[in-house]
C-alpha angles and dihedrals in degrees: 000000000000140000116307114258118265107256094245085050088062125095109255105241123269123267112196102176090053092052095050087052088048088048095048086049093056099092096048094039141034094196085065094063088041088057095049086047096058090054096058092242122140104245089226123098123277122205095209089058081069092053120102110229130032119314096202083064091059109117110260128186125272096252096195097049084044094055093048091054088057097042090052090049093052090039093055098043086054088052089052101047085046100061100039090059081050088045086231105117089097085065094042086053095049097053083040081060100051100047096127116218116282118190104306106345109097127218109275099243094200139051119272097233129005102233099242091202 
């Protein structure tokens, strides 16, 4: 996975309440939005500076599990589509169909895919 990042690598932490201040400044001050700038921060407003707590503790989706979700669903369009130009879905739906029960996945009960053709 590679080496951790040296400590003054690293991103110092966000602080939210400090950006907000700097943003409500923006109109009165340009060294507000140059700080905001320097800290690689957008100038514009942000809703979750307004949030009490830390932001960085919010619940956020798991990406890799995200990304997996999206990849099966494009993997098994592409099947699909696959096996309908080979005429071969009606097969594919028969062996679906006769997948026994295994621990605690069921027995799919109806086809995969109806064949549209």
């Amino acid at each position: 996975m590679g080496d951790m990042p040296r400590v003054e690598d690293r991103c110092p932490p966000r602080d939210h309440t400090l950006y907000r201040q700097l943003w409500e400044l923006g109109d009165d001050t340009a060294n507000s939005v140059a700080e905001l700038k320097c800290r690689i921060v957008n100038s514009g407003g942000n809703i979750l500076w307004y949030l009490e707590g830390v932001t960085s503790d919010l619940p956020k989706p798991d990406l890799l599990h995200t990304m997996q979700i999206g990849m099966l669903k494009h993997l098994l369009g592409w099947l699909q589509d696959f096996l309908k130009q080979h005429k071969r879905l009606k097969l594919f739906n028969n062996i679906w169909l006769s997948v026994p029960a295994y621990l605690d996945m069921r027995k799919p009960k109806c086809a995969y895919e109806e064949d549209s053709q």
